[in-house]
CHARMM internal coordinates of N, CA and C (Angstrom, degrees):
IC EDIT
DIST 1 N 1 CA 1.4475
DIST 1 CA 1 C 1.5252
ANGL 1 N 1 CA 1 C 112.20
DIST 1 C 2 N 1.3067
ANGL 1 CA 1 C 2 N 129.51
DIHE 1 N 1 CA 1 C 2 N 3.52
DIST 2 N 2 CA 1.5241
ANGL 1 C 2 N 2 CA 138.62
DIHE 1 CA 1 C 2 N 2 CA 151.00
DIST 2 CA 2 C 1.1043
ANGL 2 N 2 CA 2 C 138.14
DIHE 1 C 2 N 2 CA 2 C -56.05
DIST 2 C 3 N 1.2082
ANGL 2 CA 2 C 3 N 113.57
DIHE 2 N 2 CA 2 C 3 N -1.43
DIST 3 N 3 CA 1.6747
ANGL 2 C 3 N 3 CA 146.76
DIHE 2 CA 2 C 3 N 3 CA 176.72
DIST 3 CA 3 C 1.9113
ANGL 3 N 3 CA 3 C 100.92
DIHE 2 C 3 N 3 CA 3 C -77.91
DIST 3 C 4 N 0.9590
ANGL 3 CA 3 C 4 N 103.25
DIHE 3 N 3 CA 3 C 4 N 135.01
DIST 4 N 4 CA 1.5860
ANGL 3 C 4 N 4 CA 126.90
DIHE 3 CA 3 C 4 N 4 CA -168.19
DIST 4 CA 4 C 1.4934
ANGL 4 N 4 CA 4 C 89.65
DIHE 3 C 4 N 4 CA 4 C -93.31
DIST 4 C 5 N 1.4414
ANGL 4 CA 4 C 5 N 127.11
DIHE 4 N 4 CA 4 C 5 N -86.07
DIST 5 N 5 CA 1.5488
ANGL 4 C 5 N 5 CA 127.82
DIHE 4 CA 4 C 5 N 5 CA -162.79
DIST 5 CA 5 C 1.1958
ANGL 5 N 5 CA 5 C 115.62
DIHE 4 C 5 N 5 CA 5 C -118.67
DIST 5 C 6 N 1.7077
ANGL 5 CA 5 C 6 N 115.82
DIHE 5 N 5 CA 5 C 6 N 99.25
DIST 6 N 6 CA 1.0077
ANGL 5 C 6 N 6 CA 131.59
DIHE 5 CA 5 C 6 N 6 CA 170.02
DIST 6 CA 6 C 1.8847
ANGL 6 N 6 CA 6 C 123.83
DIHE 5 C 6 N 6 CA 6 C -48.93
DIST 6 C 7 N 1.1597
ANGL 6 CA 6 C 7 N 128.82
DIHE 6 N 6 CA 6 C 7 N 113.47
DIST 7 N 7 CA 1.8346
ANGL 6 C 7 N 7 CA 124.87
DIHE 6 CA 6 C 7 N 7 CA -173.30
DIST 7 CA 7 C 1.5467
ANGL 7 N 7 CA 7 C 98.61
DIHE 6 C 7 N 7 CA 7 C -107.22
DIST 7 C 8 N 1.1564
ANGL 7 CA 7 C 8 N 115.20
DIHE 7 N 7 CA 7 C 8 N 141.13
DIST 8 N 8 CA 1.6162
ANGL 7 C 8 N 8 CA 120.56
DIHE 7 CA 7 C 8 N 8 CA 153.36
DIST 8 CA 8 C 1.4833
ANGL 8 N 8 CA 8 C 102.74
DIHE 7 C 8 N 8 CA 8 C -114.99
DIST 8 C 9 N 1.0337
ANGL 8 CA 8 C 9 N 128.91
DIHE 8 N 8 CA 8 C 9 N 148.92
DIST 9 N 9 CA 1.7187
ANGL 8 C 9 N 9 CA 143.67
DIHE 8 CA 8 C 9 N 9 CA 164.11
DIST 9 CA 9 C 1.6466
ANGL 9 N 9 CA 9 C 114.97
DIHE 8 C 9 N 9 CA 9 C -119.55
DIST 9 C 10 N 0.9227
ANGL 9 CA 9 C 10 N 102.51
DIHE 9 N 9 CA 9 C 10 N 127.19
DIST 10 N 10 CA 1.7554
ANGL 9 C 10 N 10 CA 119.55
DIHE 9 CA 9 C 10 N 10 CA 169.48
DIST 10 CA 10 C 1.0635
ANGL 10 N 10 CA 10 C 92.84
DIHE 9 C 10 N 10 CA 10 C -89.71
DIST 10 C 11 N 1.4220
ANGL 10 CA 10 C 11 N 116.33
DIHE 10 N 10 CA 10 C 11 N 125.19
DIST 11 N 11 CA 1.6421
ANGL 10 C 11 N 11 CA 100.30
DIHE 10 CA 10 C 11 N 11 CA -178.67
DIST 11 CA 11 C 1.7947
ANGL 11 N 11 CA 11 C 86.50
DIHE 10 C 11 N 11 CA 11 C -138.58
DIST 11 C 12 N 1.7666
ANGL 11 CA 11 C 12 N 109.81
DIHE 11 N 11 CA 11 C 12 N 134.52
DIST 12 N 12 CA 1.3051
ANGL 11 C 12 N 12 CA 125.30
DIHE 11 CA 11 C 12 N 12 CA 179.34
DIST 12 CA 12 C 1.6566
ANGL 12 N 12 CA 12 C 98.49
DIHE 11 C 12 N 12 CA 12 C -132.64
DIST 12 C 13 N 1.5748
ANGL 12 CA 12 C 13 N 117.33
DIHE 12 N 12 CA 12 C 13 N 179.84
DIST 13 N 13 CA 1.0082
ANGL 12 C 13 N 13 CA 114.47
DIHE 12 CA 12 C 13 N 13 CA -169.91
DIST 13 CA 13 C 1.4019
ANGL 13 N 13 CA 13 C 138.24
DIHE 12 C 13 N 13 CA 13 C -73.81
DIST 13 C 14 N 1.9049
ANGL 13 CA 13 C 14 N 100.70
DIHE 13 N 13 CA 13 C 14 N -15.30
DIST 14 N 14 CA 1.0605
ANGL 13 C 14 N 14 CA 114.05
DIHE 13 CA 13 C 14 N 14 CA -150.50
DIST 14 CA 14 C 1.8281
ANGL 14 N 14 CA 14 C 80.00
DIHE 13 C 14 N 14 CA 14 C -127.60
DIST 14 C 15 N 1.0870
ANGL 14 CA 14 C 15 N 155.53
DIHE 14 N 14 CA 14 C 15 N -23.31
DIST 15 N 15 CA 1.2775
ANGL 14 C 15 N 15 CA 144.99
DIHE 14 CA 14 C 15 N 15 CA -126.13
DIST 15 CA 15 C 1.9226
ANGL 15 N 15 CA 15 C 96.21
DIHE 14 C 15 N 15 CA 15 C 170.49
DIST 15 C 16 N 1.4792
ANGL 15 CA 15 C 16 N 100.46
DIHE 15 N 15 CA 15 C 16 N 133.80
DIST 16 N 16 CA 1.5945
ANGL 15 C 16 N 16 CA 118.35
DIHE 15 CA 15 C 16 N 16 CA 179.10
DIST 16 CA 16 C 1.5766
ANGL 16 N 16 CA 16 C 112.11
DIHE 15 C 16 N 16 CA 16 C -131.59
DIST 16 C 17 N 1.1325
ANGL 16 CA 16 C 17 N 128.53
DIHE 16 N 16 CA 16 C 17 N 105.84
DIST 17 N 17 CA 1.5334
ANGL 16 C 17 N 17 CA 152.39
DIHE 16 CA 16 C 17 N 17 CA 179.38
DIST 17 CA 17 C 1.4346
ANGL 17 N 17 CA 17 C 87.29
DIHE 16 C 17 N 17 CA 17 C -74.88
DIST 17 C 18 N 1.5141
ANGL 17 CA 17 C 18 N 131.18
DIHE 17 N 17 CA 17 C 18 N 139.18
DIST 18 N 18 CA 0.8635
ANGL 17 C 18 N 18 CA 131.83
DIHE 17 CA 17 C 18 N 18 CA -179.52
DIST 18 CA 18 C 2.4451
ANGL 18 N 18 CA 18 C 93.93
DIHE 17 C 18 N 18 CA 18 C -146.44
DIST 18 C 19 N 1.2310
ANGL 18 CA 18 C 19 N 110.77
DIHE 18 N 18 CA 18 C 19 N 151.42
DIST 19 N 19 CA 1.3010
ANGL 18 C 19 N 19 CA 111.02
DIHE 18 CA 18 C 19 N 19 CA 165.36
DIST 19 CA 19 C 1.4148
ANGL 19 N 19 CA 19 C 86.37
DIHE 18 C 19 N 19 CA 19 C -158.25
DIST 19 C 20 N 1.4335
ANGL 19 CA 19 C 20 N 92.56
DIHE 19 N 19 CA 19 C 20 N 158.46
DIST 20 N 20 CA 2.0128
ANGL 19 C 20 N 20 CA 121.13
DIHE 19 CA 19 C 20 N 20 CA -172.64
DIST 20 CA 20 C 1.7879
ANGL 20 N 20 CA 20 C 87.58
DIHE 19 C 20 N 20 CA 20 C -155.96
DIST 20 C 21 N 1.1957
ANGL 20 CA 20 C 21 N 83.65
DIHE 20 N 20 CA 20 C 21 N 138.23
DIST 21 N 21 CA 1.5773
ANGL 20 C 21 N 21 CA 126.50
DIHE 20 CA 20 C 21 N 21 CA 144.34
DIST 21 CA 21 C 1.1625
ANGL 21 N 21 CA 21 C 148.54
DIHE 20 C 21 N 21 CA 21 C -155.28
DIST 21 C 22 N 1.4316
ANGL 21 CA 21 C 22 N 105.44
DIHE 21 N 21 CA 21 C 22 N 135.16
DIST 22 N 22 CA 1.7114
ANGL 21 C 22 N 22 CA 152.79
DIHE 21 CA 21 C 22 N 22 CA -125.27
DIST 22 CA 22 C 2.2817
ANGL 22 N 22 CA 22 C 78.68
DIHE 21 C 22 N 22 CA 22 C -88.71
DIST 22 C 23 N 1.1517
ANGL 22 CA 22 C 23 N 116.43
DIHE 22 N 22 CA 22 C 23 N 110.95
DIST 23 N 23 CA 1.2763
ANGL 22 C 23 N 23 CA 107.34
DIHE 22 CA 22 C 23 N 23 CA 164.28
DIST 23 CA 23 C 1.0576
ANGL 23 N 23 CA 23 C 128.46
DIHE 22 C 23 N 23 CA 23 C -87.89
DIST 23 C 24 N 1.6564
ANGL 23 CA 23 C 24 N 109.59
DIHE 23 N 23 CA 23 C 24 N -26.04
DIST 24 N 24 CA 1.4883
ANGL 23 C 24 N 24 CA 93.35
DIHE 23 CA 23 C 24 N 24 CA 147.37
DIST 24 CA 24 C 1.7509
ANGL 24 N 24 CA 24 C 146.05
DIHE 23 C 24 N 24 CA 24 C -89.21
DIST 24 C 25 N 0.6375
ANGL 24 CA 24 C 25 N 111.81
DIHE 24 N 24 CA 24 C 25 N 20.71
DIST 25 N 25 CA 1.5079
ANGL 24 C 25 N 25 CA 131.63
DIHE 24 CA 24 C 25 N 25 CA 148.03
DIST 25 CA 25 C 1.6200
ANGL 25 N 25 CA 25 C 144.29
DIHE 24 C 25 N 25 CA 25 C -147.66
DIST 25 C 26 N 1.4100
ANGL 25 CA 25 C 26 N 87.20
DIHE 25 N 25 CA 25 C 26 N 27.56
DIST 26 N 26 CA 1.4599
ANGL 25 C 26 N 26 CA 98.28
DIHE 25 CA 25 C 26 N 26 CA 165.67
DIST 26 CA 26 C 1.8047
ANGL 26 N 26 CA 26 C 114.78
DIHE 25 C 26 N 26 CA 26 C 88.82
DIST 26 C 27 N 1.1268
ANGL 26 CA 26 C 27 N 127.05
DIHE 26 N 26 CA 26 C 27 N -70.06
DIST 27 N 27 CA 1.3648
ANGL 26 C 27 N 27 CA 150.31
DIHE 26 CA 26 C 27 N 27 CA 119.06
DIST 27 CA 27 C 1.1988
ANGL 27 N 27 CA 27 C 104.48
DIHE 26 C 27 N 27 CA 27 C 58.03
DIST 27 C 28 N 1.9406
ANGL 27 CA 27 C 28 N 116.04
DIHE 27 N 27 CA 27 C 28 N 78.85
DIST 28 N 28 CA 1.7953
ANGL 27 C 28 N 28 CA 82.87
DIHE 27 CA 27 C 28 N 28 CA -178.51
DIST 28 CA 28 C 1.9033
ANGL 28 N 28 CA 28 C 90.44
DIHE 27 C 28 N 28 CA 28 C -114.72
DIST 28 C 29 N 0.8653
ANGL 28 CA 28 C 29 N 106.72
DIHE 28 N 28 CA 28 C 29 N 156.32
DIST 29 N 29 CA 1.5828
ANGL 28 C 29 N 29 CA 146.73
DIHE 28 CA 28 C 29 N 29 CA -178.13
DIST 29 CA 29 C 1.3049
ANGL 29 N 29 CA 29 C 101.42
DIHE 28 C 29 N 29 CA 29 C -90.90
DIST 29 C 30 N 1.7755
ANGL 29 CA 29 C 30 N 113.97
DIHE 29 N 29 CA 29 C 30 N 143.75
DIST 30 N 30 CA 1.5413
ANGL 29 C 30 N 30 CA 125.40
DIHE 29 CA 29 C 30 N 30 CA 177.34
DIST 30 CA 30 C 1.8764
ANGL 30 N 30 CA 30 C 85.56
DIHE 29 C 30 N 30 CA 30 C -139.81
DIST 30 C 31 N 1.2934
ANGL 30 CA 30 C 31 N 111.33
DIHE 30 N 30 CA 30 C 31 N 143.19
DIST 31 N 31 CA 1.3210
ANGL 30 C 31 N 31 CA 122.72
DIHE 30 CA 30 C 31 N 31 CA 158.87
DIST 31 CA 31 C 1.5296
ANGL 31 N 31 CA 31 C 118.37
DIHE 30 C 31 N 31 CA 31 C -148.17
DIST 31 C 32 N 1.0684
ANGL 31 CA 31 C 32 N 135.78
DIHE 31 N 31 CA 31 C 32 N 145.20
DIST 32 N 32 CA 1.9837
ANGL 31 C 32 N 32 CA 138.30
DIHE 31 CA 31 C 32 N 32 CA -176.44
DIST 32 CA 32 C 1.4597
ANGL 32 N 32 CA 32 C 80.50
DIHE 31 C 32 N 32 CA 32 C -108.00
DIST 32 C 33 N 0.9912
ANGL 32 CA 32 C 33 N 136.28
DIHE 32 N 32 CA 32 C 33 N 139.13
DIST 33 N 33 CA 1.6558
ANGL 32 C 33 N 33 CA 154.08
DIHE 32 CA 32 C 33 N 33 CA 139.27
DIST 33 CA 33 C 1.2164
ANGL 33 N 33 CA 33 C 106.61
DIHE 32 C 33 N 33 CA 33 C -103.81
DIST 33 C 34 N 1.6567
ANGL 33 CA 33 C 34 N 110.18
DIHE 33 N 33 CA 33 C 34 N 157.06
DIST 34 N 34 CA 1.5669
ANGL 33 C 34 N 34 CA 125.14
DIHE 33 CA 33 C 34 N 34 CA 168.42
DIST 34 CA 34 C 2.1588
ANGL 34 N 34 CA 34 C 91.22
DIHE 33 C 34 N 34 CA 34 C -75.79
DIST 34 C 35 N 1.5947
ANGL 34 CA 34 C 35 N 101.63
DIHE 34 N 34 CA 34 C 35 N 154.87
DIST 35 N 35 CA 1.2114
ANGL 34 C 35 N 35 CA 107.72
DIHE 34 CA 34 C 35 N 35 CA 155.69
DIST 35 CA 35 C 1.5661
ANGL 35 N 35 CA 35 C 121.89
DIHE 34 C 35 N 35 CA 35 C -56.70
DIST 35 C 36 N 1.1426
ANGL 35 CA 35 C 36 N 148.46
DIHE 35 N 35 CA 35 C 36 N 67.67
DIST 36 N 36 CA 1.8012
ANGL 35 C 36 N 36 CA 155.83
DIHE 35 CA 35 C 36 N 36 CA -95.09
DIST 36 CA 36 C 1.0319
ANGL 36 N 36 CA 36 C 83.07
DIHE 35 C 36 N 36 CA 36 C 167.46
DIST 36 C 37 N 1.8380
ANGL 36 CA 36 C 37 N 137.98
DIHE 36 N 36 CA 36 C 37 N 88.75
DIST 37 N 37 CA 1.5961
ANGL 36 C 37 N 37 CA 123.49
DIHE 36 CA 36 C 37 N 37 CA 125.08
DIST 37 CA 37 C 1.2227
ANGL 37 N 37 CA 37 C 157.24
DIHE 36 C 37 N 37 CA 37 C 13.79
DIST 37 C 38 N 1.2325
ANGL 37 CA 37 C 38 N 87.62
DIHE 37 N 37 CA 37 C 38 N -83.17
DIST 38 N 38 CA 1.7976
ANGL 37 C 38 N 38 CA 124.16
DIHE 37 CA 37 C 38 N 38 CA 149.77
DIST 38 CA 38 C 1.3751
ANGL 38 N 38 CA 38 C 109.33
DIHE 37 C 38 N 38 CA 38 C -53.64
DIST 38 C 39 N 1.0293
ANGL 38 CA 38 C 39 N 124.70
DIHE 38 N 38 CA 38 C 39 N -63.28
DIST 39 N 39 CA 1.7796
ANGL 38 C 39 N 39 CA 126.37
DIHE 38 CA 38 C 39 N 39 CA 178.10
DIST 39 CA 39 C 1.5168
ANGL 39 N 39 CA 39 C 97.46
DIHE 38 C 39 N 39 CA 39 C -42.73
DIST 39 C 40 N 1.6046
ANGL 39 CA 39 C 40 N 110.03
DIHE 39 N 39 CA 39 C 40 N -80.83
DIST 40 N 40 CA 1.2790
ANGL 39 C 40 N 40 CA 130.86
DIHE 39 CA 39 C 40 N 40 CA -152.06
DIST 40 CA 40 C 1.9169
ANGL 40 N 40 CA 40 C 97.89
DIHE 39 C 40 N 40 CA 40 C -48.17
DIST 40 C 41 N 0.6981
ANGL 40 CA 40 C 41 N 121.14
DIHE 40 N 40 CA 40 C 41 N -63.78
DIST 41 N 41 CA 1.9458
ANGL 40 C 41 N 41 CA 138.53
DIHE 40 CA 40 C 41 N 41 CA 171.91
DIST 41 CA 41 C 1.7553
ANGL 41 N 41 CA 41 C 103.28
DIHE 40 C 41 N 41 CA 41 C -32.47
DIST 41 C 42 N 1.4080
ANGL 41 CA 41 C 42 N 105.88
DIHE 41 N 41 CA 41 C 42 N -67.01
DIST 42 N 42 CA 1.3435
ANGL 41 C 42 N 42 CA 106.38
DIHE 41 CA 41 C 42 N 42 CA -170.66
DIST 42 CA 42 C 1.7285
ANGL 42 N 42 CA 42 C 109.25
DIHE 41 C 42 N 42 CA 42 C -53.50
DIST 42 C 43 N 1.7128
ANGL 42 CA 42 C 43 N 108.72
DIHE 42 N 42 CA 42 C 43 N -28.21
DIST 43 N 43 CA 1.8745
ANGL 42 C 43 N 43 CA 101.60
DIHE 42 CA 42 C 43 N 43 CA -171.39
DIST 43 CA 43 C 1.2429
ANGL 43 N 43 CA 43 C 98.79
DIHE 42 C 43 N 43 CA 43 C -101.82
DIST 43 C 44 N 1.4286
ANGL 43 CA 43 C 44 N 126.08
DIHE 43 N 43 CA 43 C 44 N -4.59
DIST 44 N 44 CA 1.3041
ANGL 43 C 44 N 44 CA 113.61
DIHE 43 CA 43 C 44 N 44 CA 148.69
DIST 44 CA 44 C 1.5823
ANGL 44 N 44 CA 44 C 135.40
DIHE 43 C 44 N 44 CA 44 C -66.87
DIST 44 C 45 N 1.4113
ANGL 44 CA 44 C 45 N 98.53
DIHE 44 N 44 CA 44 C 45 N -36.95
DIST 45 N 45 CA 1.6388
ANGL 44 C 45 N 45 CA 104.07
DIHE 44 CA 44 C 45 N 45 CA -169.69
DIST 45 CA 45 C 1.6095
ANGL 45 N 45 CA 45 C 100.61
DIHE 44 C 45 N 45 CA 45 C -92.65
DIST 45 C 46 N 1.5213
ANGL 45 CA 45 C 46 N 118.20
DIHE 45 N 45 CA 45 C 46 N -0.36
DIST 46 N 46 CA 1.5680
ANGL 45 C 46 N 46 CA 124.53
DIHE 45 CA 45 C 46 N 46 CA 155.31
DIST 46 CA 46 C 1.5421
ANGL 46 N 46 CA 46 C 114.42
DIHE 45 C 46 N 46 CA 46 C -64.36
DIST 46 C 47 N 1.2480
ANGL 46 CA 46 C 47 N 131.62
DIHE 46 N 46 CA 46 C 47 N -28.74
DIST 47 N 47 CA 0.8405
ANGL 46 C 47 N 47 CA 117.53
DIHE 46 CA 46 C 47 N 47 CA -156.04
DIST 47 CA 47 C 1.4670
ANGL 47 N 47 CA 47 C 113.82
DIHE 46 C 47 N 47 CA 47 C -80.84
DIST 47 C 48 N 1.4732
ANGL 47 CA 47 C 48 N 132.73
DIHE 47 N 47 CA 47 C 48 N 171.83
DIST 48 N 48 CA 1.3849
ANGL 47 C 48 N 48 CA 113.82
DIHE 47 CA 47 C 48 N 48 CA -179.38
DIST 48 CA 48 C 1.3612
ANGL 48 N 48 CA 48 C 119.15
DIHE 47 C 48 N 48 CA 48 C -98.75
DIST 48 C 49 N 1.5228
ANGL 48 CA 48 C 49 N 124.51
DIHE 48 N 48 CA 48 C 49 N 155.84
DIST 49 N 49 CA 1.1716
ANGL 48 C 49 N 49 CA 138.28
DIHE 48 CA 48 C 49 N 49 CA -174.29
DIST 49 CA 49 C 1.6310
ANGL 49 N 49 CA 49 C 124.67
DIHE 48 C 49 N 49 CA 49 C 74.76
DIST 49 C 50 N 0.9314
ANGL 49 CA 49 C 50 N 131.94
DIHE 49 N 49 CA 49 C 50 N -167.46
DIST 50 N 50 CA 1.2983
ANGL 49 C 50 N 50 CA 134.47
DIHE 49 CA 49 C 50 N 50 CA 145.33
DIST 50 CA 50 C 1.2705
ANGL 50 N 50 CA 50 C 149.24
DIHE 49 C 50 N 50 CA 50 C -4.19
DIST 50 C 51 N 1.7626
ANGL 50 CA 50 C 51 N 137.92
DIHE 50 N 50 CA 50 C 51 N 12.36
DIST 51 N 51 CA 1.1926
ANGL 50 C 51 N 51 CA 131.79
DIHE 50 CA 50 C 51 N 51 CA -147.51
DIST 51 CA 51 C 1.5158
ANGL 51 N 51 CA 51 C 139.23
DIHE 50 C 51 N 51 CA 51 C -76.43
DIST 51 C 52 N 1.4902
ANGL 51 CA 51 C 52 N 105.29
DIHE 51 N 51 CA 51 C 52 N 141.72
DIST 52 N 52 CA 1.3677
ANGL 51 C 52 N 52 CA 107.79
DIHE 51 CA 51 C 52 N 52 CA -165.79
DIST 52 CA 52 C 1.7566
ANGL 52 N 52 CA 52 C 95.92
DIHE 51 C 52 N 52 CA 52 C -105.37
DIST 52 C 53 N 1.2967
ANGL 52 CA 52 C 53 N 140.54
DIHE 52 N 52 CA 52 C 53 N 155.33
DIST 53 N 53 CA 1.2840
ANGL 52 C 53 N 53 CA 159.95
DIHE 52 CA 52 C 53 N 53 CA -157.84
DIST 53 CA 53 C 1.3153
ANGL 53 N 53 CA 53 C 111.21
DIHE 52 C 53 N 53 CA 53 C -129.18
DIST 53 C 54 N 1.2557
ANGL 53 CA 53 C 54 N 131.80
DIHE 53 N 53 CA 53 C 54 N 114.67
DIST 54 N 54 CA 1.4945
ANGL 53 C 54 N 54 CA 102.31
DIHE 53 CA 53 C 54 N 54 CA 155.51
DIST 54 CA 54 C 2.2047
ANGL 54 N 54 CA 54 C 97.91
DIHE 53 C 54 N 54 CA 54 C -142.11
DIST 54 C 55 N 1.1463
ANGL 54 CA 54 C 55 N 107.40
DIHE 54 N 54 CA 54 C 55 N 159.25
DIST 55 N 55 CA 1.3971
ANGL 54 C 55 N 55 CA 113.58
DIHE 54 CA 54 C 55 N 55 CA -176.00
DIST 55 CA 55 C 1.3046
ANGL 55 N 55 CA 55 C 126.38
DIHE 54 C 55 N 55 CA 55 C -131.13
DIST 55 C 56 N 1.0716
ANGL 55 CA 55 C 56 N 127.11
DIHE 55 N 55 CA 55 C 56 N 128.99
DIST 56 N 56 CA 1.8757
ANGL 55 C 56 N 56 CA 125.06
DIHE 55 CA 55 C 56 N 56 CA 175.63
DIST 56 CA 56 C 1.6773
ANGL 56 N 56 CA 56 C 94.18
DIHE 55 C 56 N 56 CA 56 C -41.21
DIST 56 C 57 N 1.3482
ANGL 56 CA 56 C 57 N 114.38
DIHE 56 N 56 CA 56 C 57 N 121.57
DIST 57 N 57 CA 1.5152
ANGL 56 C 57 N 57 CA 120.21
DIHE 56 CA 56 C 57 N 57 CA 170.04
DIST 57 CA 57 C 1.8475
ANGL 57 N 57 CA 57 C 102.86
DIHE 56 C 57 N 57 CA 57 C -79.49
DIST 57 C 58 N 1.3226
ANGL 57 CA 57 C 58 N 106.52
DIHE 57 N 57 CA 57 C 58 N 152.31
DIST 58 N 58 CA 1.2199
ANGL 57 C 58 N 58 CA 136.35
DIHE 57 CA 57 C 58 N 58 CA -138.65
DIST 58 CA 58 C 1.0453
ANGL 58 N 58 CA 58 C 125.44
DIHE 57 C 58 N 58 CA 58 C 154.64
DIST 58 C 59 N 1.4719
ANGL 58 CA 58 C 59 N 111.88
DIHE 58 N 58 CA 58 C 59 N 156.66
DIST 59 N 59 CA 1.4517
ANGL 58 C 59 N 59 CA 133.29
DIHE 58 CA 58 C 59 N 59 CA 175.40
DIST 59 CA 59 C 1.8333
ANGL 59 N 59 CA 59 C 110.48
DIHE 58 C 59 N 59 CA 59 C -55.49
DIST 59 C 60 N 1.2437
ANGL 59 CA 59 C 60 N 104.16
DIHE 59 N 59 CA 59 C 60 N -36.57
DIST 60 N 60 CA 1.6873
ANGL 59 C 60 N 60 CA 110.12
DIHE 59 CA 59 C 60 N 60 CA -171.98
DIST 60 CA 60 C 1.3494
ANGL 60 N 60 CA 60 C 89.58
DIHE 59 C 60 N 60 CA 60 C -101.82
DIST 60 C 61 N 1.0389
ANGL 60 CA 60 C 61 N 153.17
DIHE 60 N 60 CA 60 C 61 N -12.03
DIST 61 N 61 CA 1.4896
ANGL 60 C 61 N 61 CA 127.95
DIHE 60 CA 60 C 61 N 61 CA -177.11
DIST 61 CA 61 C 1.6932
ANGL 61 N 61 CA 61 C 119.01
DIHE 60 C 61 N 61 CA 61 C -97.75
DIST 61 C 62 N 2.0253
ANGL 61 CA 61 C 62 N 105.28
DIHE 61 N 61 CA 61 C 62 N -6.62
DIST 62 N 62 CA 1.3395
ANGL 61 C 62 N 62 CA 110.67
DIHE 61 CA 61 C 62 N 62 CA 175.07
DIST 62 CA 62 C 1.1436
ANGL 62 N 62 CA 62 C 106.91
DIHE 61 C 62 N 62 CA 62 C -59.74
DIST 62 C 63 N 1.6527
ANGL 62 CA 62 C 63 N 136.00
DIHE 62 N 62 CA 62 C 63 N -75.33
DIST 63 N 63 CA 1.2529
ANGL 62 C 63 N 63 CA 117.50
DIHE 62 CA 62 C 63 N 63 CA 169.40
DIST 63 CA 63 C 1.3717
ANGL 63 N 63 CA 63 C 131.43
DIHE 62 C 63 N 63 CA 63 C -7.31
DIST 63 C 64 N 1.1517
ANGL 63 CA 63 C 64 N 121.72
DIHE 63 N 63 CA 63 C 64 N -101.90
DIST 64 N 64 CA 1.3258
ANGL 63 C 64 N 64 CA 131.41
DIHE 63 CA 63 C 64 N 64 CA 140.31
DIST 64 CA 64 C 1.6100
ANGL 64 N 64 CA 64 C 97.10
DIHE 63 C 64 N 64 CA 64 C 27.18
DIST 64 C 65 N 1.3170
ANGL 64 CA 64 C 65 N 126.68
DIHE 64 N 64 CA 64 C 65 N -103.90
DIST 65 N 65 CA 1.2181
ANGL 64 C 65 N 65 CA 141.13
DIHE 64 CA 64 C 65 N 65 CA -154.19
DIST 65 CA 65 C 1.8210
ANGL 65 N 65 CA 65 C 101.75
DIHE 64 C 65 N 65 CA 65 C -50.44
DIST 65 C 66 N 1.1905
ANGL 65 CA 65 C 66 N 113.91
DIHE 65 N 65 CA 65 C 66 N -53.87
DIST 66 N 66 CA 1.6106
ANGL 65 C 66 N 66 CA 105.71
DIHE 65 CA 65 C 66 N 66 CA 177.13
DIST 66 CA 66 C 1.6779
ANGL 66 N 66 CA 66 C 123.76
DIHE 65 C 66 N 66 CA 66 C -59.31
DIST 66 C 67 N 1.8141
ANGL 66 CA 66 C 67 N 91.59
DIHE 66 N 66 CA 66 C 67 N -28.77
DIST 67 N 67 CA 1.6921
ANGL 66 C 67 N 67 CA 90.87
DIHE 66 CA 66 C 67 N 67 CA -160.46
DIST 67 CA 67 C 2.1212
ANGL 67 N 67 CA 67 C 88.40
DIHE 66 C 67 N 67 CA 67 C -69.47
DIST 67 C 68 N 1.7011
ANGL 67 CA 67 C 68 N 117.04
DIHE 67 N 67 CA 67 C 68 N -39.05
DIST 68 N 68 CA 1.3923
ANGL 67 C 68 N 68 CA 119.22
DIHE 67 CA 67 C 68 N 68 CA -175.31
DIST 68 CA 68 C 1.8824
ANGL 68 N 68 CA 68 C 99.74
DIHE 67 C 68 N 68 CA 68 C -49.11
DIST 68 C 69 N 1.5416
ANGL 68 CA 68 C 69 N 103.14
DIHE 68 N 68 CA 68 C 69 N -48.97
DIST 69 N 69 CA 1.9037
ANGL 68 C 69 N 69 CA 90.51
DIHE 68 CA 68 C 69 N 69 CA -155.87
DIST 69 CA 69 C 1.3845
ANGL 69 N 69 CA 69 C 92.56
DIHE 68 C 69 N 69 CA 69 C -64.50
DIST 69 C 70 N 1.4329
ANGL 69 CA 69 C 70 N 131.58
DIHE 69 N 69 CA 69 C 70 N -35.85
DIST 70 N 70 CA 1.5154
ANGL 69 C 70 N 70 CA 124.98
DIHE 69 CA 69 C 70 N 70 CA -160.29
DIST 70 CA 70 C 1.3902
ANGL 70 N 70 CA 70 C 97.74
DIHE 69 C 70 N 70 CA 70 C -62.56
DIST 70 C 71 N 1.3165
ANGL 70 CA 70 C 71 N 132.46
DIHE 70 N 70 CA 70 C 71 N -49.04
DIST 71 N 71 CA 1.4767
ANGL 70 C 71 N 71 CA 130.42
DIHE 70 CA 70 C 71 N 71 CA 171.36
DIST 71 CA 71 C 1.3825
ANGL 71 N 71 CA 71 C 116.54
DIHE 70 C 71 N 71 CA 71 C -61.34
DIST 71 C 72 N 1.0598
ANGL 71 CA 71 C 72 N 147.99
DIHE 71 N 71 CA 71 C 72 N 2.39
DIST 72 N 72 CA 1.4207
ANGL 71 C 72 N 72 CA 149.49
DIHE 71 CA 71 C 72 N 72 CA 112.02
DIST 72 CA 72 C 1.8640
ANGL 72 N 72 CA 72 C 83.01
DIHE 71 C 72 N 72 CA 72 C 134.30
DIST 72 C 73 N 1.0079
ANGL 72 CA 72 C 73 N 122.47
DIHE 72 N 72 CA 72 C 73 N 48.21
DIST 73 N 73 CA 1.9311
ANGL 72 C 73 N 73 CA 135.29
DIHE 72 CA 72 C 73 N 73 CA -171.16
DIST 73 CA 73 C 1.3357
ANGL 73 N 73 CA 73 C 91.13
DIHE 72 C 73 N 73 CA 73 C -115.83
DIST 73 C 74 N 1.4976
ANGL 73 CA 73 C 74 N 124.93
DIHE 73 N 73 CA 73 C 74 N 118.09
DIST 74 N 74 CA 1.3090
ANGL 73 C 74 N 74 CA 141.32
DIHE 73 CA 73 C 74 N 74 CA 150.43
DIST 74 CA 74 C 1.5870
ANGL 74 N 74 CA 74 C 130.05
DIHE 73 C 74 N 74 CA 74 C -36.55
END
COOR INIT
IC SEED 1 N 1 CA 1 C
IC BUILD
């Protein structure tokens, strides 16, 4: 629970719903991303503080989960 900005991702094949909130200020965030790695990583590791990850498990969200740990994203 030391984690600053909590993210969930909907993650489908074509398109990734992403929301975060900022615990220290409350602050939650909505973004649609393309299914994009690279995309998805970069507005994660934007976000501020601390981030924790978590994703609807699935066939489309395995990706997903390696390309985040390789970028050093929880």
């Amino acid at each position: 629970m030391n984690k600053r900005t909590y993210v969930g991702l909907d993650v489908h094949a074509r398109s990734v719903k992403g929301c975060a909130i900022d615990r220290g200020t409350g602050e939650i965030l909505h973004q649609r991303l393309a299914a994009n790695d690279a995309g998805i990583a970069e507005w994660v590791s934007g976000l501020p503080g601390t981030v924790m990850v978590v994703y609807e498990a699935g066939p489309t969200g395995f990706w997903l989960a390696r390309c985040l740990a390789a970028s050093g994203i929880e």
